[in-house]
Residue, then its C-alpha position, 0 to 999 in steps of 0.5 A: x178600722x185601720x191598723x195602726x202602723x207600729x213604731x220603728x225606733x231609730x235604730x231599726x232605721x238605721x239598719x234598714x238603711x244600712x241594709x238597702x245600702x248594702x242591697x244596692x252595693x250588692x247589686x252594683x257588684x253584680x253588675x260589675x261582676x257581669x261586665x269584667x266576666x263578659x270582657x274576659x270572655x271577650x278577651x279570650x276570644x281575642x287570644x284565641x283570633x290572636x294565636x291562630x292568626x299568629x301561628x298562620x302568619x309564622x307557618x306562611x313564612x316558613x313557606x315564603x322564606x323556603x321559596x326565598x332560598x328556592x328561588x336562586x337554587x332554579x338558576x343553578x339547577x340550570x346552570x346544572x343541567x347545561x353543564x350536563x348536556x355539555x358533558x354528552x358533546x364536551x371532547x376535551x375533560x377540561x371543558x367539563x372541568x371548566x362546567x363544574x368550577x363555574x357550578x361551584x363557584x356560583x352554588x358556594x356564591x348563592x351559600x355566602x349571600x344566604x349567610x352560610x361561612x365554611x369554617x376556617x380549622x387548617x392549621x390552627x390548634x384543634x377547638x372542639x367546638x368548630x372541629x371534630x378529630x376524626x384521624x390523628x397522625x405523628x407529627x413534630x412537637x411543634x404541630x402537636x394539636x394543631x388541624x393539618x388537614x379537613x377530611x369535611x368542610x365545617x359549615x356556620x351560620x349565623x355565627x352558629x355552628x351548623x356542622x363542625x369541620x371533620x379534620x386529621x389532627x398532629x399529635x406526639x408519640x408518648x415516650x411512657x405509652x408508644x401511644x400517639x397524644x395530642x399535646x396541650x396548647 
């Protein structure tokens, strides 16, 4: 005897055939769901290989650019030593006088190819953000505020200030208070 198989109406075959769309769309998003994981897990791989490689690189030129600077700073630490070993036999001060304007002109030269630029202050009116007053002294009215002298050189680089010039500034005496004010310019 066999079981007569029962009827499926028309739509019970509809929903059985929307079902195995739906199974075989569920199945594709899962597939698809797998490979955007593992390609995100590769990525992030990557990043990481990226960022560590990247951090290496930056930390070797720091390295390298330290021994671009170095390498000039050896020719004038020789220059330097021969300067001192002149001044154990120099008899006249000017011979030592002569070692050490060469020294200087050679350190300042090797400064100026690095990029470095002292600030130029003296005479002009007082700006805060390329000098520091650290002294004021009386003057006449007419060099009220102005930088008569640099007590330390200011420095940029880069057209940055590295170290602002430390410098004696003119001001008047105020006839209210006998205290010395700098005028406004």
């Amino acid at each position: 005897m066999s079981d007569p198989k029962p009827e499926i109406g028309p739509e019970l075959e509809e929903k059985l055939a929307e079902l195995a769309i739906l199974q075989q769309a569920v199945a594709e998003a899962k597939q698809r769901t797998a490979e955007y994981y593992d390609q995100l897990l590769r990525l992030k791989a990557e990043f990481e290989n990226y960022r560590k490689r990247t951090e290496k690189e930056k930390a070797d030129s720091r390295l390298w650019g330290k021994q671009d600077v170095l390498m000039p700073l050896l020719g004038l630490v020789d220059i330097f030593e021969q300067a001192l070993a002149q001044t154990q036999s120099a008899t006249d001060i000017k011979q030592v006088l002569t070692g050490l304007e060469i020294l200087h002109k050679n350190f300042a030269g090797f400064l100026r190819a690095e990029g470095l630029q002292v600030l130029d202050v003296i005479g002009k009116p007082l700006d805060p953000h390329t000098a520091e007053a650290v002294e004021r002294v009386e003057t006449p009215p007419e060099q009220a505020g102005q930088v008569l002298a640099e007590l330390q050189k200011g420095y940029a680089f880069q057209g940055r200030i590295l170290r602002p010039s430390r410098v004696r500034v003119g001001v008047t005496k105020s006839a209210e208070n006998e205290e010395p004010t700098a005028a406004a310019s």
